[in-house]
Biopython code that builds the backbone (N, CA, C, O; Angstrom):
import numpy as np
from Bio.PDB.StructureBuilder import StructureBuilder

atoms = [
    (1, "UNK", "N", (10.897, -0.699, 3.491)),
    (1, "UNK", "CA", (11.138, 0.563, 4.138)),
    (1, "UNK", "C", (10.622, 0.523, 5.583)),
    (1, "UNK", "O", (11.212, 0.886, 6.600)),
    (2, "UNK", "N", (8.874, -0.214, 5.398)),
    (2, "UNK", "CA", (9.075, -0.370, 7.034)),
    (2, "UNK", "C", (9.721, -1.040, 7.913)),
    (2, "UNK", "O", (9.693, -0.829, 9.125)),
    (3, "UNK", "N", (10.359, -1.915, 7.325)),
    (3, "UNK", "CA", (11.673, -2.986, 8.636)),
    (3, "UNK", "C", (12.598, -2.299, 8.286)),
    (3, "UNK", "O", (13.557, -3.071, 8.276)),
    (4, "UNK", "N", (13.029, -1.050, 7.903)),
    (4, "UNK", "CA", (14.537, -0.564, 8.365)),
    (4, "UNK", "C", (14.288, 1.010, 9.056)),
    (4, "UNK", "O", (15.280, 1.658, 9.389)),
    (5, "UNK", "N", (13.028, 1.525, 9.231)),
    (5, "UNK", "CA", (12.801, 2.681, 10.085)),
    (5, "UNK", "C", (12.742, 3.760, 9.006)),
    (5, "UNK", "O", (12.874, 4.929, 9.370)),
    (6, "UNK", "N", (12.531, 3.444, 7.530)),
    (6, "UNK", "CA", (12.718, 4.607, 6.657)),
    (6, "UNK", "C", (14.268, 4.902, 6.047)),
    (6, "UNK", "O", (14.431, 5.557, 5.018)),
    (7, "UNK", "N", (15.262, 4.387, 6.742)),
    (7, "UNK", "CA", (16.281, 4.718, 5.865)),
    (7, "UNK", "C", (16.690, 4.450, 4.592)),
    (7, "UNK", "O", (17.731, 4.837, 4.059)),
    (8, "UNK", "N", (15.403, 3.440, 3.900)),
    (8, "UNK", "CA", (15.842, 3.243, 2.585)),
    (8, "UNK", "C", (15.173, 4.712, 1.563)),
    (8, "UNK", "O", (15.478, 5.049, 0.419)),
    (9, "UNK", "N", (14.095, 5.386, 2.623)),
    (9, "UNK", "CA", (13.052, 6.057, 1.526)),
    (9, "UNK", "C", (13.834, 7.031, 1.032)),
    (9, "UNK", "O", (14.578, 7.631, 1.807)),
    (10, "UNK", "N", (13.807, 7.308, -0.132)),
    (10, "UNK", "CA", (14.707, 8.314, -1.094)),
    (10, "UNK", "C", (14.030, 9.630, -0.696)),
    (10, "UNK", "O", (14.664, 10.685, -0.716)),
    (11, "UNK", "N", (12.815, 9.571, -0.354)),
    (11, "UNK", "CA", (12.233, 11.118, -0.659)),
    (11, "UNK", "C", (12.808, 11.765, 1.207)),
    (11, "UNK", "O", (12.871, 12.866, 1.753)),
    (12, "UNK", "N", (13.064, 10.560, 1.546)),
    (12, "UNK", "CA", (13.549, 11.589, 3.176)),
    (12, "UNK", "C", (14.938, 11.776, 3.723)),
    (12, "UNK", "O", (15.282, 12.160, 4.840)),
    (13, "UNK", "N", (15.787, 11.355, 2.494)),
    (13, "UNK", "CA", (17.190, 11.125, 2.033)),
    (13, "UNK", "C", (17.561, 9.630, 2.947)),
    (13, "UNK", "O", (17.149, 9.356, 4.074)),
    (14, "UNK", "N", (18.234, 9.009, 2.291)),
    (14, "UNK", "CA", (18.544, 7.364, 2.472)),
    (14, "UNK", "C", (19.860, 7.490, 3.505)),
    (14, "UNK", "O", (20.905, 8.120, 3.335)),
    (15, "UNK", "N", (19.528, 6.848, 4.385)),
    (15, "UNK", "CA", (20.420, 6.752, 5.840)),
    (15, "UNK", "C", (19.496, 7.337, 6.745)),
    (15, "UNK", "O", (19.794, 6.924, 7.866)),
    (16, "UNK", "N", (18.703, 7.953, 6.791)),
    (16, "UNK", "CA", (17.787, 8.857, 8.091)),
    (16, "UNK", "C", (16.952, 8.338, 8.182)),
    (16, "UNK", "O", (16.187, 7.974, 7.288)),
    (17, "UNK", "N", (16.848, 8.061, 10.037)),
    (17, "UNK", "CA", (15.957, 6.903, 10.361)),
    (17, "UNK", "C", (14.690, 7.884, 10.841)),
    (17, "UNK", "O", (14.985, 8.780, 11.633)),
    (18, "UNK", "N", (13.476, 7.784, 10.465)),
    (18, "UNK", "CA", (12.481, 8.856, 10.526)),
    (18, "UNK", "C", (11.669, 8.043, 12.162)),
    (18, "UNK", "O", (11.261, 8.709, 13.113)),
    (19, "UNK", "N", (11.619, 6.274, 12.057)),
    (19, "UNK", "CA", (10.652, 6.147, 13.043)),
    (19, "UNK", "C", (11.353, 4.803, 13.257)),
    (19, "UNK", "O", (12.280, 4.412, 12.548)),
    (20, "UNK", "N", (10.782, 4.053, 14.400)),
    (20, "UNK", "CA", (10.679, 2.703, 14.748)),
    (20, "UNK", "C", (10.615, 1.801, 13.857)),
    (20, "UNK", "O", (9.544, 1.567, 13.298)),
    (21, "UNK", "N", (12.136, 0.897, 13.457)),
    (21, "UNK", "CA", (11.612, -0.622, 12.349)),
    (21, "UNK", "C", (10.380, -1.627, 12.425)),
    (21, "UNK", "O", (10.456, -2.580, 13.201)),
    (22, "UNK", "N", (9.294, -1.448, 11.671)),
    (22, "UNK", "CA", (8.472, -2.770, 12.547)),
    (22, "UNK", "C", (8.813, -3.920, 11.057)),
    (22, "UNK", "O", (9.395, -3.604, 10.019)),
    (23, "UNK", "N", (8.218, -5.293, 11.428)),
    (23, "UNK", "CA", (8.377, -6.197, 10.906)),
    (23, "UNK", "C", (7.061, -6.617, 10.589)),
    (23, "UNK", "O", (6.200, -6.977, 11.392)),
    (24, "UNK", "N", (6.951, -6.529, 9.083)),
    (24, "UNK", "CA", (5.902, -7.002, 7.761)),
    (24, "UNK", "C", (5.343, -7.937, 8.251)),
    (24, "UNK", "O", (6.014, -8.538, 9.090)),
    (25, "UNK", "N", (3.930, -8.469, 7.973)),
    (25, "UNK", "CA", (3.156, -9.389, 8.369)),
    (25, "UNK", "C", (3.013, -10.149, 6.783)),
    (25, "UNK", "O", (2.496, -11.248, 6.586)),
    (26, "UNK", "N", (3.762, -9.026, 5.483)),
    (26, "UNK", "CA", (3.549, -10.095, 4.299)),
    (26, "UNK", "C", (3.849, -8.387, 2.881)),
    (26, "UNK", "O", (3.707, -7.179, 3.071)),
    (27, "UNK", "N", (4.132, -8.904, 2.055)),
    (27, "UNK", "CA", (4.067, -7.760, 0.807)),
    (27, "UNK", "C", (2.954, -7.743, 0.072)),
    (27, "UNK", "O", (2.827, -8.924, -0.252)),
    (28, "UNK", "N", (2.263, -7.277, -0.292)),
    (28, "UNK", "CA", (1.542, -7.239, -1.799)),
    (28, "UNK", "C", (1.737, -6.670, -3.028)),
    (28, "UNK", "O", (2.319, -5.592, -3.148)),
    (29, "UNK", "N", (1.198, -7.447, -4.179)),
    (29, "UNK", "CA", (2.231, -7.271, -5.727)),
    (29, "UNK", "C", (0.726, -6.897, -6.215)),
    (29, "UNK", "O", (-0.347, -6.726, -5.635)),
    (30, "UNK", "N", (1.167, -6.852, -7.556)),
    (30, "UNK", "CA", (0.099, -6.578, -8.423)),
    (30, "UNK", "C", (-1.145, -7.714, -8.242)),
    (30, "UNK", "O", (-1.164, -8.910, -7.951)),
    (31, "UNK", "N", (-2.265, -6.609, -8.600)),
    (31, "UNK", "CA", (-3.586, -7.492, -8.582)),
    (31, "UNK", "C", (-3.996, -8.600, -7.171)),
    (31, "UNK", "O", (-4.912, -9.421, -7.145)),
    (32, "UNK", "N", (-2.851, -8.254, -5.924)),
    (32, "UNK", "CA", (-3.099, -9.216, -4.639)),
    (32, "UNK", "C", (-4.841, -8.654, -4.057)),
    (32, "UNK", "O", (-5.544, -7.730, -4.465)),
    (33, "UNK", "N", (-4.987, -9.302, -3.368)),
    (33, "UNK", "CA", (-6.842, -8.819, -2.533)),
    (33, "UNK", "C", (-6.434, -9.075, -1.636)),
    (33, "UNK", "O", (-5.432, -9.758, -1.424)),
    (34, "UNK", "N", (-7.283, -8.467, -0.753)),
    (34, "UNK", "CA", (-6.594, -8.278, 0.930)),
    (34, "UNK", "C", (-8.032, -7.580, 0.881)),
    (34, "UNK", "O", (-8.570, -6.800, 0.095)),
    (35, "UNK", "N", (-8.512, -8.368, 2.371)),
    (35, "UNK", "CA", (-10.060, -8.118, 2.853)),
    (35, "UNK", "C", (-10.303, -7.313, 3.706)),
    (35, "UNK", "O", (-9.532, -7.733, 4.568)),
    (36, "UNK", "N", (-10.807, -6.424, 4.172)),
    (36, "UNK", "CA", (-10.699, -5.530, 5.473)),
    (36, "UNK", "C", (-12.713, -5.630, 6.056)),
    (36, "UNK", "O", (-13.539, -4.953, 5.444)),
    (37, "UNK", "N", (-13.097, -6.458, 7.124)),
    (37, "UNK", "CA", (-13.846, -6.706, 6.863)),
    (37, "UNK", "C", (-14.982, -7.147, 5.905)),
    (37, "UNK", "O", (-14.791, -8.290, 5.490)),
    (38, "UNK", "N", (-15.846, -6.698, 5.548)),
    (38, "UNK", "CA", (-16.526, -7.311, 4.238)),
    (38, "UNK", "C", (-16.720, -6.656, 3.196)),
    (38, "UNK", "O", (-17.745, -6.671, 2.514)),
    (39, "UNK", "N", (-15.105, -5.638, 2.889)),
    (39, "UNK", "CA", (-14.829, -4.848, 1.824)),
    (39, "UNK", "C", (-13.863, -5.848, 1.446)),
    (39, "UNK", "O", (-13.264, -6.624, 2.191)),
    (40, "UNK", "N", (-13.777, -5.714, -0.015)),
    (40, "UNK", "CA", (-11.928, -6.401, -0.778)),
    (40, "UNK", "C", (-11.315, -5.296, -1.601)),
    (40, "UNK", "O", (-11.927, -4.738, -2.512)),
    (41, "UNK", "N", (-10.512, -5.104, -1.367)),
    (41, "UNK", "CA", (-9.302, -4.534, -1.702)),
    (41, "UNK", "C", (-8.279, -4.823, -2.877)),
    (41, "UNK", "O", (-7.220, -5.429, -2.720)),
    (42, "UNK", "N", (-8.781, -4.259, -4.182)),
    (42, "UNK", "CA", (-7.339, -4.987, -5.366)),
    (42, "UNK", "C", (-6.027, -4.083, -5.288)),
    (42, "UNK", "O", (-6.115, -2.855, -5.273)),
    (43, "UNK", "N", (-4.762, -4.777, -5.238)),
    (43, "UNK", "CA", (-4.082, -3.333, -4.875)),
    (43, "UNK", "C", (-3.107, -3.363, -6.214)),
    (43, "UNK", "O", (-2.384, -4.308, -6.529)),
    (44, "UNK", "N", (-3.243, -2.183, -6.892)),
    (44, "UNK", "CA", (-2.579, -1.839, -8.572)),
    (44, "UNK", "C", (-1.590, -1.287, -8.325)),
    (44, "UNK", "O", (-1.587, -0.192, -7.763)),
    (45, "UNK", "N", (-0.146, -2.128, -8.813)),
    (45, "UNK", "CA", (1.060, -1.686, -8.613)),
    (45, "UNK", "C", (1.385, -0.469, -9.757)),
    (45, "UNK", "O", (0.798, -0.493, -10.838)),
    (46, "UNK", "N", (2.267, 0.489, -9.464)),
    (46, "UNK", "CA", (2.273, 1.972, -10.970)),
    (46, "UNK", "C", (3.957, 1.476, -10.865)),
    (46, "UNK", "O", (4.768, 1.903, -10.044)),
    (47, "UNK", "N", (4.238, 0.356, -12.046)),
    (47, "UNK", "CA", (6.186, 0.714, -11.891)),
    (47, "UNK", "C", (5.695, 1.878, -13.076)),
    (47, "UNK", "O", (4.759, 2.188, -13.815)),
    (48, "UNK", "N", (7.280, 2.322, -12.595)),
    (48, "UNK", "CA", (7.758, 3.542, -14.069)),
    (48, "UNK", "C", (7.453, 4.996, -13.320)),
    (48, "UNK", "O", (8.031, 6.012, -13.707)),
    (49, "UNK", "N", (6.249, 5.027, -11.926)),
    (49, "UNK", "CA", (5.913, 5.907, -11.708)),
    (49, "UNK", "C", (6.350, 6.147, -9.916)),
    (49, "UNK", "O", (6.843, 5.128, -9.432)),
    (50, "UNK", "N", (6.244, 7.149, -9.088)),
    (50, "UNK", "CA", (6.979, 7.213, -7.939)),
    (50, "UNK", "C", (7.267, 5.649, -7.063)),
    (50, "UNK", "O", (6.490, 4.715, -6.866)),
    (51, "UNK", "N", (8.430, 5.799, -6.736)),
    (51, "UNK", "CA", (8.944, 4.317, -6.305)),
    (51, "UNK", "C", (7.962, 3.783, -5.003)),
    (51, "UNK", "O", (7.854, 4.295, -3.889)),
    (52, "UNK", "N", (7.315, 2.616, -5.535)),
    (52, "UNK", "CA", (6.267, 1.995, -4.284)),
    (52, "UNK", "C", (5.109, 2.771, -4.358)),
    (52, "UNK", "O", (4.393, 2.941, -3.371)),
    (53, "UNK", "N", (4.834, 3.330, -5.626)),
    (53, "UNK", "CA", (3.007, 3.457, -5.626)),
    (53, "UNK", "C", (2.393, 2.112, -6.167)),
    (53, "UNK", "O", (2.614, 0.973, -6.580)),
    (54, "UNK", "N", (1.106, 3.442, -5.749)),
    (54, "UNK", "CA", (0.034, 1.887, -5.816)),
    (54, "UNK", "C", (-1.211, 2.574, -5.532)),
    (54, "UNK", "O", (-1.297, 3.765, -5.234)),
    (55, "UNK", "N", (-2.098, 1.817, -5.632)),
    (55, "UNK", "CA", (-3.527, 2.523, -5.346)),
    (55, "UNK", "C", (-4.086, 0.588, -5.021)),
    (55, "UNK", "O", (-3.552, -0.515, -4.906)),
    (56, "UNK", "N", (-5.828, 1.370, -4.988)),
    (56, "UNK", "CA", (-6.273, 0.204, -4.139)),
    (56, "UNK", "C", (-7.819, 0.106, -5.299)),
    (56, "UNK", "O", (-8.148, 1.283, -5.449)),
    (57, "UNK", "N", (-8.502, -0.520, -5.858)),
    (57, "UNK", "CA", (-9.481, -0.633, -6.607)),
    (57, "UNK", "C", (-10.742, -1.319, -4.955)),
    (57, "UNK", "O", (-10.506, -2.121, -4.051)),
    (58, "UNK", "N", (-11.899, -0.546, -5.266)),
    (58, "UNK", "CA", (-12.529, -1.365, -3.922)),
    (58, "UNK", "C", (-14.173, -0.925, -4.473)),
    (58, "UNK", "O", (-14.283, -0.007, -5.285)),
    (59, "UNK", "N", (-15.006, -1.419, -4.126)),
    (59, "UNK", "CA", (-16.561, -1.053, -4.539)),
    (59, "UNK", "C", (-17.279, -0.672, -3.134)),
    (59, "UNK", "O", (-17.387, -1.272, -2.065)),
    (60, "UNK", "N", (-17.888, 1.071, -3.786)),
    (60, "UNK", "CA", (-18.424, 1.871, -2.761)),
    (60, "UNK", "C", (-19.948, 1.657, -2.537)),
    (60, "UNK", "O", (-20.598, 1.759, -3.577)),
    (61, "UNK", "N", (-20.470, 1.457, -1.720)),
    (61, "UNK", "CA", (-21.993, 0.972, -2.131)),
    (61, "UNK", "C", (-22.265, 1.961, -1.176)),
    (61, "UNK", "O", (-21.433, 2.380, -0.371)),
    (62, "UNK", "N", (-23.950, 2.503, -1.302)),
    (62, "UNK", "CA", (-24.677, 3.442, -0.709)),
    (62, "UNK", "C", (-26.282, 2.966, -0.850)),
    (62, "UNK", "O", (-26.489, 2.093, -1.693)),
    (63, "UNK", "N", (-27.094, 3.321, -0.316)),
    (63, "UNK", "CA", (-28.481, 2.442, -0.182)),
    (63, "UNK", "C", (-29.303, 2.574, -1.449)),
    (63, "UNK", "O", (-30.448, 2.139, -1.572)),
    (64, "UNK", "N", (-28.531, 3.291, -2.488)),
    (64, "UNK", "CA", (-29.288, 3.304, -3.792)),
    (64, "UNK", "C", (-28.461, 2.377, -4.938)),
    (64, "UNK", "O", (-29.006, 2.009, -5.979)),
    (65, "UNK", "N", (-27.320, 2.116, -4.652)),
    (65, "UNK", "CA", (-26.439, 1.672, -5.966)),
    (65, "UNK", "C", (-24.978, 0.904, -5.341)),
    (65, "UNK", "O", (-24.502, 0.913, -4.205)),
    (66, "UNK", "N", (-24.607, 0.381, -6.360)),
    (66, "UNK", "CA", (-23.262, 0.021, -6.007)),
    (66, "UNK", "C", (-22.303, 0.329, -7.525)),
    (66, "UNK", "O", (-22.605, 0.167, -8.707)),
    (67, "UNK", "N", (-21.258, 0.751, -6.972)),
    (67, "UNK", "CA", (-20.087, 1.162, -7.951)),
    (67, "UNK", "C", (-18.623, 0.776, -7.563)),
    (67, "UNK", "O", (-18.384, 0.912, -6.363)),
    (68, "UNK", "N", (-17.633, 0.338, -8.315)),
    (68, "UNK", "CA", (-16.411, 0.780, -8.382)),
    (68, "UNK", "C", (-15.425, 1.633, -9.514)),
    (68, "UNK", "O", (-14.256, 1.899, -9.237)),
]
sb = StructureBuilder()
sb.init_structure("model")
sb.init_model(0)
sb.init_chain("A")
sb.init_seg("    ")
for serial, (resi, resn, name, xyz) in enumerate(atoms, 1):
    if name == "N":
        sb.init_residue(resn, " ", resi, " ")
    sb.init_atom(name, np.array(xyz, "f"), 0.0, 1.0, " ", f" {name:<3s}", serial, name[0])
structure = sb.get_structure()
């Protein structure tokens, strides 16, 4: 959707170009990690559920504990 400017996205009706095409540096699938500084990132694909969700699994730390 981002290399064609949005005209594929269903929710903004398909043909309407909302913004500028840019070109992907790469996709991510289920269970990929992708680092953003010295956080990691799991990213959980939802098929069956709105087209191209996903969420991101990541561990929040604070000066007493760490959790994800």
């Amino acid at each position: 959707m981002a290399e064609d400017g949005g005209r594929s996205d269903y929710a903004l009706g398909v043909g309407k170009s909302t913004y500028k095409p840019v070109k992907v540096d790469g996709v991510l699938h289920n269970g990929d990690k992708i680092r953003l500084g010295d956080m990691e990132l799991v990213m959980l694909h939802h098929p069956g559920h709105t087209k191209g969700s996903c969420s991101f699994l990541f561990d929040v730390k604070d000066p007493t504990r760490t959790s994800n």
